[in-house]
C-alpha positions in Angstrom: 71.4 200.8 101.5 69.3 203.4 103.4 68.0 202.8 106.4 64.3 203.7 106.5 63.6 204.0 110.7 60.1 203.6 112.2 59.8 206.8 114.0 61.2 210.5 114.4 63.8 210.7 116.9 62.7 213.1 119.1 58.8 213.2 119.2 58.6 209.1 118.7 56.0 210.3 116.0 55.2 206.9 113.5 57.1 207.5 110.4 56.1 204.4 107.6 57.9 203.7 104.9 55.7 205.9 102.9 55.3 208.6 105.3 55.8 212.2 103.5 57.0 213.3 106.8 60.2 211.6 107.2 63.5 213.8 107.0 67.0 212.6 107.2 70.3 214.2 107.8 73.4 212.7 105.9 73.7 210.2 108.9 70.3 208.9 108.1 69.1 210.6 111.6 65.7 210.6 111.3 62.8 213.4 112.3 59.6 214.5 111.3 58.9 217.7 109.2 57.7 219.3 112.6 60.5 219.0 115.0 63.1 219.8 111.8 60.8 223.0 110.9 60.3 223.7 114.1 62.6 222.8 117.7 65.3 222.0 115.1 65.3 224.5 113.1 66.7 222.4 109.8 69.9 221.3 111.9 70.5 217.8 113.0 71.2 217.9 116.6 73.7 215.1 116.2 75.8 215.9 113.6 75.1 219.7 113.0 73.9 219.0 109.2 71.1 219.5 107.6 67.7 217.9 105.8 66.3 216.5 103.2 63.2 214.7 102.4 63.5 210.9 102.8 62.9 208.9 99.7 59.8 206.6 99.8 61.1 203.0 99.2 58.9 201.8 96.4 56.5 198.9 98.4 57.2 196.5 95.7 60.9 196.3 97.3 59.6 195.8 100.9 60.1 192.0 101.0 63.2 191.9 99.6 64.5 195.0 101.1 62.8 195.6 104.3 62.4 198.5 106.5 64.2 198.9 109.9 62.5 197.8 112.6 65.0 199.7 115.1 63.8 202.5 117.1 65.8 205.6 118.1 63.4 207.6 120.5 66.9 210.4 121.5 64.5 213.1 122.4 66.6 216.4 122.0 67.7 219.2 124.9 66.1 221.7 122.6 67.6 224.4 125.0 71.4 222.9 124.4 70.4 222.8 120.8 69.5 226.0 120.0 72.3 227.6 122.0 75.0 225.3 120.1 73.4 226.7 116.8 72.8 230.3 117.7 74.3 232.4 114.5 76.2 235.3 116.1 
């Protein structure tokens, strides 16, 4: 079952079970739509994939399924990252 985390990984931005700003890599890393747009540039800086949106768990499921409570605040070395995923 997915893991829906708390919060974006780098910025520690809130990111509810609902949130519209969640994005995940295949890894279930998980970053806001700003850092993946923007520092990121659509590539997870742990495993080198990319995004998608996260699906919203429906709320009805909450109790039987519930979110993560676990918080991965890994703030990236945006410099390291961009360098590693500079096209040539």
């Amino acid at each position: 079952m997915l893991e829906i985390r708390p919060s974006c990984e780098n910025c520690n931005k809130s990111l509810p079970f609902d949130s519209e700003e969640a994005m995940i890599c295949t890894f279930e890393c998980t970053f806001c739509t700003t850092c993946v747009e923007g520092v990121l540039q659509s590539v997870c800086p742990n495993c080198g994939g990319d995004f998608t949106k996260r699906p919203i768990r429906p709320e009805v499921l909450l109790t039987k399924y519930p979110v993560s409570e676990k918080v991965v605040h890994k703030p990236v070395d945006i410099d390291a990252h961009l360098k590693k995923n500079q096209k040539t």
